[in-house]
N, C-alpha and C positions, 0 to 999 in steps of 0.2 A: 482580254485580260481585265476583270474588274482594276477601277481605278481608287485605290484607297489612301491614298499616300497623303492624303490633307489629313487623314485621320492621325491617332496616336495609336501606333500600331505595337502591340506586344509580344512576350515569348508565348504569353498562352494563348492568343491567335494561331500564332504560329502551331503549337503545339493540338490544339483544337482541328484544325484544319488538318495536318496532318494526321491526326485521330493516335496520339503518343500523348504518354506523360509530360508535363513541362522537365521534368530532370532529366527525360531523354533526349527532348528538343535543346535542351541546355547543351549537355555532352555532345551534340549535332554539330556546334560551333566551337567548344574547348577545345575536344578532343573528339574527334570524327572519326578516330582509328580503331574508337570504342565499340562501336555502332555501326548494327549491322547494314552493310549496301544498300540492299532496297529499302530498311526505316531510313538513311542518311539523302539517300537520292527523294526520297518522300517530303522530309521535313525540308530539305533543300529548294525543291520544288513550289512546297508553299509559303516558302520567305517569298520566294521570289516574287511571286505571285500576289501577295497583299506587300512586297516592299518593306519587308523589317530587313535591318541591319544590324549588330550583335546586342547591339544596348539601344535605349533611347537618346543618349548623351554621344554616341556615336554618329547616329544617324541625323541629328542636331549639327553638331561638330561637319559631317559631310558637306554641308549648305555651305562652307568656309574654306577659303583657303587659305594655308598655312606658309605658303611660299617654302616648302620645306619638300626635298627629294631625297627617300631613303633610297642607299647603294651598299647592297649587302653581293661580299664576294666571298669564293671560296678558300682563300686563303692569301691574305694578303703579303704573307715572307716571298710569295712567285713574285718575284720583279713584272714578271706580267700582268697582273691582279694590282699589285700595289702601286705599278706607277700609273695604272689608269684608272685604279680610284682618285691619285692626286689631282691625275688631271682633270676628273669628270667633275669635283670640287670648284679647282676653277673657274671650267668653265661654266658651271651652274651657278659661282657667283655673281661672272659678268650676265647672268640672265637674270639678276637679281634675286636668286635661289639660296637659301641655305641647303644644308645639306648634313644628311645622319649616316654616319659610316659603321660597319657592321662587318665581322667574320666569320663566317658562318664555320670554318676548321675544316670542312670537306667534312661535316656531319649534318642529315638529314633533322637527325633532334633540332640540332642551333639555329639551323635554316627558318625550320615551324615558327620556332620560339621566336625567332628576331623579327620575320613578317606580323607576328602576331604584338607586339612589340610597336612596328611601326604603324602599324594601325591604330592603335593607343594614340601615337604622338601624332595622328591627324596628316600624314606626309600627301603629297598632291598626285606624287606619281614614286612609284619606287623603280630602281634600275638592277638588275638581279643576275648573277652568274648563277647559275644552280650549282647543284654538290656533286649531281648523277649526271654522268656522261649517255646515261643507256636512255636508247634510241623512245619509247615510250615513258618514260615518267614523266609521273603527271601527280604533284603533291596534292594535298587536300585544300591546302589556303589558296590554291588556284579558282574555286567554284566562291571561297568567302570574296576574296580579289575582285572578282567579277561582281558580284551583288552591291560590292560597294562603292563599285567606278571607281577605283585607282587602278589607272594604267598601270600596265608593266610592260620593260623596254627590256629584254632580255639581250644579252652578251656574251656573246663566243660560242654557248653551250644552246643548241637550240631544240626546243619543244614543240611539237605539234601542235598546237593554241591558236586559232584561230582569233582572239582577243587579245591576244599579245605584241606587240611590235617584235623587233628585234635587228641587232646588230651584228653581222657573221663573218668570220674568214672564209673564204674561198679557199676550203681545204682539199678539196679537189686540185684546183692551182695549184699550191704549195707543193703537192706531192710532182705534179708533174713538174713545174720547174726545176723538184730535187733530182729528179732523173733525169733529165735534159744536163745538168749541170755535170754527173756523175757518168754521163753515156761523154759529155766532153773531155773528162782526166780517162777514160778508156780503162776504168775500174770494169772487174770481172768478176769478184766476189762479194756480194753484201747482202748484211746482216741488218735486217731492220728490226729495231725494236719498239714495239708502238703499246698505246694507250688500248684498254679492255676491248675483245674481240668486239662487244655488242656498243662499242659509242661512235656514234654520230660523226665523230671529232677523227677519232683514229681509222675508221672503215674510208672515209674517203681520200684523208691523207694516203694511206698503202694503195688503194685502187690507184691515186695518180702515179703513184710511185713506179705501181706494175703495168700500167699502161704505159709508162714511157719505156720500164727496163725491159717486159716479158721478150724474149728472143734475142735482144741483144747483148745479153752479158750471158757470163757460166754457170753462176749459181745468185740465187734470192733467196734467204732466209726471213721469216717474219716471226719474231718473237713477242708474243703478248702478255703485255707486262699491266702498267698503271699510269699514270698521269704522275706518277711521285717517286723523284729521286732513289729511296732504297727500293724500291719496286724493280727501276729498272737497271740497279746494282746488282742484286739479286740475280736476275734475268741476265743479265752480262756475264756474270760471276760464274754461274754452272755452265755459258755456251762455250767461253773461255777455259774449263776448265777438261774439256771434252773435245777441243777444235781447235784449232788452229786460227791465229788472229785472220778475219777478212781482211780483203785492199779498205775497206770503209765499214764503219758501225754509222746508220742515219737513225738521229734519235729525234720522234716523233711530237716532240715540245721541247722548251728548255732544262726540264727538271729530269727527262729522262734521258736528254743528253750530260748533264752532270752526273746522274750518275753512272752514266759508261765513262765517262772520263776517270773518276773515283776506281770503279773498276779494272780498269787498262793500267793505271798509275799500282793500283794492288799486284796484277799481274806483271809489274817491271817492264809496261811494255812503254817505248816510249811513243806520244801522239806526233802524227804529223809526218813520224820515220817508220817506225813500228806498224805502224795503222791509222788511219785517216778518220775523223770526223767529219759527218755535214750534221747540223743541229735544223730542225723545222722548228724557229723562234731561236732570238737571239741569245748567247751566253752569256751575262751580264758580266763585265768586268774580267772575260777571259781573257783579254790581248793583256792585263796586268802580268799573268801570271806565265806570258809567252806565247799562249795559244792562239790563234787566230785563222780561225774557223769559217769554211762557210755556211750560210746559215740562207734562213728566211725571214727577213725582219717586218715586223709589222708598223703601220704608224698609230701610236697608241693615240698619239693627238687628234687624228680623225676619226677614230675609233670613240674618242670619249666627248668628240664636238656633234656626232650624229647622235651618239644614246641621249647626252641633255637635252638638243634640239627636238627630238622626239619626246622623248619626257614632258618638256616644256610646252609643245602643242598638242599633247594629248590633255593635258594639266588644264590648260586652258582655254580650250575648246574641247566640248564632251562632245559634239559629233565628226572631232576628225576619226577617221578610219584608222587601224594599225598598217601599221609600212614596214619594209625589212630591207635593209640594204647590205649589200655584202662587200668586201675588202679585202681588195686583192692584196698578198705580202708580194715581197722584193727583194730579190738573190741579191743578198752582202759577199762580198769574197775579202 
């Protein structure tokens, strides 16, 4: 790979090499959504290759660190999202980090915008929930990411990326523990309601589920719903309205156990006597309102001391490798 990187390298290098318009090569980096595959993979190609970065004042800016970690989540109202942005704050201050917080709303648009965003503000390493559960996404800011050497420490939601760090639930676990727990109250009907057929997140949850339950209970339902509270009202709402309550409803995060609860309380059914809850993630502030569930809790604490810690040695040393470590939860009763 020629070494040109002392030089002052531009878009119309870039554009030259690639044999495209400098407007095309622009929109290469804007907006890549624009532009076709093979011109994009082309113009990509030859950034890489001579070392341009979007601007000359970026690539300037790069030489520096900002002591600064952007943490863009999917929605920070999830008690789960928000209380480990708190914490991952933090703990990035005791690493002498500031930190740019970001909500991406569970939109692909915001997501762009806000990486594109923290790139601007020169951040050292960004820590990232994505929006998409589905088993392949793979954004476009993912290929500029790269070219620029800002780590990314993914969380919860995980991507194929080879260049990525990342921090995981053992959703696998989670599911079996749920069925271990539910094979112990000698429940014989349940009704699962999980997160979109094709994520990552809810395919291995239900596998542990059916590994623990397949043969030893009457019936297993699996309803495929969303990661979000009316989603899986919704989803409750027509199973109930057609069926008879299960011994148990397991809802496959905390948002989709809210809203079977929403649900059941619609249906006058009462929880706990009427029908049972186990939630996979904890219900934030249920035991206020009576309820007192068993669940899967996570500890968001170590969950937000490994994503800085990684952030922080990727930030700092550009030839550590990326790492993934994974986090088992733990049956609450």
């Amino acid at each position: 790979m020629a070494d040109n990187r002392s030089q002052k390298v531009t878009l119309e290098n870039v554009a030259a090499i690639a044999n495209v318009s400098k407007i095309t090569a622009s929109r290469a980096f804007s907006q890549p959504d624009k532009v076709h595959p093979d011109t994009l993979k082309r113009i990509l190609e030859a950034a890489d290759k001579i070392g341009y970065v979007v601007n000359a004042a970026a690539r300037s800016l790069r030489a520096k660190s900002s002591n600064t970690i952007g943490i863009v989540s999917p929605d920070m109202a999830n008690p789960f999202f928000g209380g480990l942005a708190k914490l991952m704050t933090q703990e990035a201050y005791r690493a002498g980090y500031d930190t740019l917080l970001f909500d991406s709303y569970e939109s692909k648009e915001n997501e762009a915008r806000i990486i594109d965003k923290l790139i601007g503000y020169n951040v050292d390493a960004i820590i990232l929930s994505v929006v998409s559960a589905e088993r392949f996404y793979r954004p476009d800011y993912i290929k500029q990411l790269e070219l620029l050497n800002i780590p990314v420490i993914l969380v919860d939601r995980e991507m194929d990326i080879k260049h990525c760090s990342g921090v995981y639930i053992d959703n696998l676990d989670c599911g079996l523990q749920a069925g271990r727990y539910l094979l112990s109250q000698k429940a014989k009907n349940i009704v699962i309601i999980s997160g979109p057929e094709d994520s990552n997140v809810a395919r291995d949850r239900v596998t542990g589920l059916q590994a623990a339950l397949q043969g030893n209970v009457d019936n297993i339902e699996i309803l495929y719903a969303d990661f979000l509270m009316n989603e899986a009202y919704n989803a409750t709402n027509h199973y109930l309205k057609h069926h008879q309550a299960p011994d148990y409803f397991v809802g496959c995060n905390n948002q989709i156990s809210l809203g079977i609860i929403k649900s059941c309380i619609n249906h006058q059914l009462a929880l706990l006597k009427d029908v049972s809850l186990f939630s996979i993630d904890e219900v934030s502030y249920a035991t206020i309102y009576g309820f007192n569930f068993p669940c899967i809790s996570h500890d968001l604490q170590e969950i937000a001391w490994q994503a800085v810690s990684m952030a922080v040695r990727r930030a700092s040393d550009k030839a550590a490798k990326p790492g993934k470590v994974i986090v088992r939860g733990k049956l609450g009763l």
